[in-house]
N, C-alpha and C positions, 0 to 999 in steps of 0.2 A: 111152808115155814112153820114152825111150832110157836108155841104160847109166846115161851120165852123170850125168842127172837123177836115177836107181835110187838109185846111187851119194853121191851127196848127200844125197840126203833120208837113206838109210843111218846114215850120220855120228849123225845123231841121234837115235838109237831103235834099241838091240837088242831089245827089248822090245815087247810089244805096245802099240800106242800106246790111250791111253785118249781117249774120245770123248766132248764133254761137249756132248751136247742131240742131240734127234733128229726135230727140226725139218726144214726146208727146208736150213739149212747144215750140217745133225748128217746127214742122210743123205748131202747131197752128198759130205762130207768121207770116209763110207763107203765111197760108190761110188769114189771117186781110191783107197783102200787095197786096195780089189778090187781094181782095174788094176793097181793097183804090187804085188800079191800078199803083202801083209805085214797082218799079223794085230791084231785091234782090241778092245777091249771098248769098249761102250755105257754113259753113263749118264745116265738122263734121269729128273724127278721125276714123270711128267704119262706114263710110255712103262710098258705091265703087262709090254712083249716087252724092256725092259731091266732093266739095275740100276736101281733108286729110289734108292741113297745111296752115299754114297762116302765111306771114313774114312781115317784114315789107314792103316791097312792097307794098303787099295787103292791107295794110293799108293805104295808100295813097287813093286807090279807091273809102274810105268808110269816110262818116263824122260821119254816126250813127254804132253803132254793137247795137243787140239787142241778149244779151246772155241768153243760160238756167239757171234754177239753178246750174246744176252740174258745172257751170264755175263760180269757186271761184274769189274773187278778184286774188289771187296771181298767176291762172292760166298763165302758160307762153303766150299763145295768148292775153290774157286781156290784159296782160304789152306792149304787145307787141304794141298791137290796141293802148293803150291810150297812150303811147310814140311817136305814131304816127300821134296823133295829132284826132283819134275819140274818139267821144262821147260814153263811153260803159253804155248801161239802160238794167235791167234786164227785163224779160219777163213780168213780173206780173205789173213793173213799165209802161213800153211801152203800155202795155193792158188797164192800167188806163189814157192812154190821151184819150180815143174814147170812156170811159165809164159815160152816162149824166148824172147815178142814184148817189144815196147812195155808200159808204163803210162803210160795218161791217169788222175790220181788227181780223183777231185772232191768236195770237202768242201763245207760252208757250212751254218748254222741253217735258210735254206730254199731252196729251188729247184733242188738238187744232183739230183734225181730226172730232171727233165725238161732240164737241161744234158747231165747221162750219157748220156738217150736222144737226144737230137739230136743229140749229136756223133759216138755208134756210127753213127746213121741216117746223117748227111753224110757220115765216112768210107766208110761201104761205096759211098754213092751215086758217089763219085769213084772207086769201083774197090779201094779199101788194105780190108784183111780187118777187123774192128771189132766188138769181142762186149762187148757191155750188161750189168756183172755189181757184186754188191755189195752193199750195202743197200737195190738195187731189187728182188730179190727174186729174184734170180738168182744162186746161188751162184758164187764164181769159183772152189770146188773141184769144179765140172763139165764144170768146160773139156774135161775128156775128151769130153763130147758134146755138144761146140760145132761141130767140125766141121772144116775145113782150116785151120791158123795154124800159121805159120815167122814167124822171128823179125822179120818183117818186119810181124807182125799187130799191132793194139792191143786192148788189155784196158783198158776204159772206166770204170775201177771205183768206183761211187758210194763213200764212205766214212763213216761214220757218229761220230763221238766216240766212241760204244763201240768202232768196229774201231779206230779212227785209235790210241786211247790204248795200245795194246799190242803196235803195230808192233816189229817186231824186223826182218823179213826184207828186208820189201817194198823197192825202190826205183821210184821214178818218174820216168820222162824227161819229164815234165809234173804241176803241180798249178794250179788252179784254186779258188779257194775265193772261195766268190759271197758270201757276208757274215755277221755276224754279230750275236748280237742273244739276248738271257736266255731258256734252255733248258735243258729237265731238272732243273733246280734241286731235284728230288725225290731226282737221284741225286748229282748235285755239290755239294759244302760250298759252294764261293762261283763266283758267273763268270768268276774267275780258274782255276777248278781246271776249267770245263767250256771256257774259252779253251785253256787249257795239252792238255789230250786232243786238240783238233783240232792243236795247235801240232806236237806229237810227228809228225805227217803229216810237215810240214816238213823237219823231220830226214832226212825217204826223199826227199828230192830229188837227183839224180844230180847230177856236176858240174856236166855242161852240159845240166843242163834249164833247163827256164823255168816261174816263177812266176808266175801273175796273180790278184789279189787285187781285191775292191770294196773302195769305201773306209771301208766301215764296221769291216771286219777290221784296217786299216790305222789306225783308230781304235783298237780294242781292243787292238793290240800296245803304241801305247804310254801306252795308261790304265793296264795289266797289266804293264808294263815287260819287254817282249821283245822283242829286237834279231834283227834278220833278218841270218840267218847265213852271206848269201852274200858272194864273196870280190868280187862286185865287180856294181855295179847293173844288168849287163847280164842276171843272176840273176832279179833282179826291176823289174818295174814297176808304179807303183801306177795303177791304168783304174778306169773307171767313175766320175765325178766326178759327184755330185748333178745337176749340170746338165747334162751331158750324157745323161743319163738322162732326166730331166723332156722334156727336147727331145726326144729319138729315137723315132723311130715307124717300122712296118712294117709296113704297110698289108697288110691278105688274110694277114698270120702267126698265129701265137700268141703272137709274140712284142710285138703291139701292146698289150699290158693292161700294165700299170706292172709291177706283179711279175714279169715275165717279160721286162722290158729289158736289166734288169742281167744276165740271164741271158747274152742275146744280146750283152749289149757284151765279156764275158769271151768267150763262143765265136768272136767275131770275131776277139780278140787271138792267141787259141790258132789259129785258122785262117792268120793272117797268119805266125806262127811258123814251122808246117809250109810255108809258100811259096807257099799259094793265095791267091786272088786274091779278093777280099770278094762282088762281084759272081756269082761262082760260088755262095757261101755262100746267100746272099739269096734266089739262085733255089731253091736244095732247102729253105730255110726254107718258101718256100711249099706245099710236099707233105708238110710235117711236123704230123703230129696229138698234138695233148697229151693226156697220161695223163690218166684221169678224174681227175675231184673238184679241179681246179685251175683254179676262179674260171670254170665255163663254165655259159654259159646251160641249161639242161635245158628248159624250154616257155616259152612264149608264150603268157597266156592271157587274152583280153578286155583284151592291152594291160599284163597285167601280167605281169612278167618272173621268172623264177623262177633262181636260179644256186647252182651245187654249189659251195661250197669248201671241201669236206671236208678239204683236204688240210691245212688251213689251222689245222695242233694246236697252235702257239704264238700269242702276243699280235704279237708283229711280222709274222707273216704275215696277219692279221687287219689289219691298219693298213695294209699297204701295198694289201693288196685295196681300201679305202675308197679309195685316193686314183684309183682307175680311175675313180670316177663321181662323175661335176662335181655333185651334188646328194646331199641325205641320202639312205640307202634305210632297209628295214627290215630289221632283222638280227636273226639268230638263232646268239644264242651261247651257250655254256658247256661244260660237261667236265669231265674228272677234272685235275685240282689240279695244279701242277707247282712251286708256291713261287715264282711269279712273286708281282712289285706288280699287283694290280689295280684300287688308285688310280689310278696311273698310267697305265692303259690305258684307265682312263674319260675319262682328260682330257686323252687322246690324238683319244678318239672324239666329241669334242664339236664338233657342225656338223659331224658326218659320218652322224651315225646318228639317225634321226629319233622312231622307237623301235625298242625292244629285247624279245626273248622267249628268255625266259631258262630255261635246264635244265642238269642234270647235279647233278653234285659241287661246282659254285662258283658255281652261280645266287644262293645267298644271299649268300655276297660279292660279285658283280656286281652285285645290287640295290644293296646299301650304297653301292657306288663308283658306281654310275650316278644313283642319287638326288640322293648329293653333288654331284654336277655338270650336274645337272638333265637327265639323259637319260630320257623315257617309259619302263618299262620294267615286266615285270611275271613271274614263275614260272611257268611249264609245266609239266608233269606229262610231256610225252612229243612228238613230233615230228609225230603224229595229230593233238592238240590245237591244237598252233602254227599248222597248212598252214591250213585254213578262216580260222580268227581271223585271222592273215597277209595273204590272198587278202583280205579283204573287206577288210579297210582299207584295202587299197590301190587297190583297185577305185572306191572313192568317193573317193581323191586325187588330184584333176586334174594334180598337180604331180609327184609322188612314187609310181613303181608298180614298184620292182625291189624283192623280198625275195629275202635272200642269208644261205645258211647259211655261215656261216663262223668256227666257232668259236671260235677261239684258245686253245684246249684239245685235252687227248686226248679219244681216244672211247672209251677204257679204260673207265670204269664204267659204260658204258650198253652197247656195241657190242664184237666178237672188234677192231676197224681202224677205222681211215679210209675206208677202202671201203666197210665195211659200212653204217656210219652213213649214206655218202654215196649208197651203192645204196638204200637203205632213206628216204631224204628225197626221192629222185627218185621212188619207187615210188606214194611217197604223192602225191605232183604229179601222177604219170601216171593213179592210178587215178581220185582223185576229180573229174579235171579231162578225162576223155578223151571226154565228149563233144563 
């Protein structure tokens, strides 16, 4: 880091800065203090090599906190810290004072993951320097060992509601936010207050960046009553029109599955921004491989189709996955709770799902809502049980042979992730099916 940056960051913190989580973003944000040589304390509830609590006391010590995402505003230490007179900056925000390049910001309820990665991937493919960081899993306070970047590089940075709602620093010379749709609802009072977190993103848009929105978001601004704040509509453009989406395809991508269109009609607009040329775009789409666990086949077997989409922890990512395949299949849903409607998701899912096997923390309300609306459906005890009972019925339906985990829930009370679950459903496909 040079003088300058020292220098800044300086300004706000004579003090040891305190360090909340020490996680993935709780160590990254460690490693940046090493580099910059300024002194820290830890505290994490889950860590025996840190503090386990933090009172007000402790908050006397500290001018700065730099917390993870998992420390919501209303966590009780945040209240704690900023009653106390510190400054609390999320990680992704604090990460963007020592970053010289670009921001590409990427929000949205789902597909912000796999937007982030294609669009680092295609930048670097054209040669501009492009590092993948955020809520994918890659802290953006490790830029220190990212590698060569001047102010000419972009910082790709997924963003999540959690980072989004506590922005102070960040600005972005681009946002994108792929759409929107009822999430979290465990942590936000209404979906006005988990619209309003991604909204705050907003606000960090430079003068003359560029916005581009789906139109579902464009929906939610003004059900929520929020007026887009730029001075003049060259600021923003609203893309992605239902139909234009339904139409679009891209043959040999990943971009050809319905949930990943709208991805691709937003990376386009942003590609055309920067002054390429689409046709360019199209070609490195096709070298582009999708993260796991997002709506992809894992075997083939006796004709019957097996597919991950683990990633798939809310009710709208579940819904738009059904709309890939021109016939019902058999699905496998449930998870830990978010305060969604899951009436509504039944009767969303009707003539799309032919039947249902159901687990977790909301299996018993998705029997209720699937009954209602006359969806097959029945409880599982575990994702062992489901694979065979699954395989065979589908096997004897001439008509109907793809089973598709796709929750539309967390994996929180069963599984550590999404990954896990999704590692762990393919494991059982592969063992009992590899002959």
């Amino acid at each position: 880091m040079d003088n300058k940056m020292r220098l800044n960051f300086e300004r706000l913190s004579k003090k040891p800065v305190g360090v909340f989580g020490k996680g993935v973003s709780g160590r990254a944000v460690c490693g940046l203090l090493d580099r910059l040589h300024v002194s820290y304390v830890t505290y994490d509830q889950h860590n025996d090599a840190t503090k386990s609590t933090f009172l007000i006391e402790d908050a006397q010590r500290h001018d700065l906190i730099v917390t993870s995402p998992s420390f919501h505003e209303s966590h009780p230490w945040v209240r704690m810290a900023t009653q106390g007179g510190c400054l609390c900056v999320g990680e992704l925000d604090f990460a963007s004072r020592f970053w010289p390049g670009k921001v590409l910001a990427i929000t949205g309820t789902n597909g912000k993951t796999t937007l982030t990665e294609f669009l680092a991937f295609a930048l670097n493919r054209i040669g501009e320097a492009a590092y993948a960081v955020g809520n994918n899993g890659v802290a953006f306070s490790s830029i220190h060992t990212l590698g060569s970047y001047d102010q000419d590089a972009w910082a790709v940075c997924e963003v999540s509601s959690f980072q989004s709602e506590t922005l102070r620093f960040l600005k972005a010379d681009a946002i994108l936010w792929t759409n929107f749709a009822p999430d979290h609802l465990e942590i936000y009072p209404s979906l006005k207050d988990y619209f309003g977190a991604k909204w705050n993103l907003i606000q960090r848009l430079k003068e003359k960046g560029c916005c581009f929105v789906g139109e579902s978001v464009e929906r939610g601004a003004q059900q929520h009553g929020y007026r887009w704040p730029f001075k003049s509509k060259n600021f923003f453009k609203k893309q992605v029109l239902e139909k234009e989406v339904e139409q679009a395809a891209f043959p040999g991508t990943v971009f050809s599955s319905f949930p990943q269109r709208e991805n691709y009609l937003l990376a386009r607009e942003f590609w055309k921004w920067i002054g390429r040329d689409e046709s360019e775009l199209l070609l490195i789409a096709q070298d582009f491989k999708l993260p796991k666990h997002r709506l992809q086949e894992i075997r083939t077997v006796k004709n019957v189709h097996f597919w991950d989409d683990s990633k798939a922890t809310n009710m709208a990512a579940t819904l738009a996955a059904m709309r890939t395949f021109p016939k019902p299949i058999y699905l496998i849903a449930g998870g830990k709770s978010k305060n969604e409607n899951v009436s509504e998701f039944a009767k969303n899912l009707q003539g799309k799902v032919k039947e249902a096997f159901l687990i977790g923390e909301t299996a018993l309300d998705l029997e209720n809502a699937f009954n209602a609306v006359g969806i097959p459906c029945k409880i599982y005890n575990s994702l062992e049980e489901i694979v065979p009972i699954a395989y065979e019925l589908a096997l004897q339906d001439t008509d109907i042979q793809h089973v598709v985990l796709s929750s539309g829930f967390s994996s929180l009370d069963m599984f550590k992730d999404y990954k896990q679950r999704g590692d762990f459903f393919e494991s059982i496909v592969q063992a009992i099916y590899s002959k």
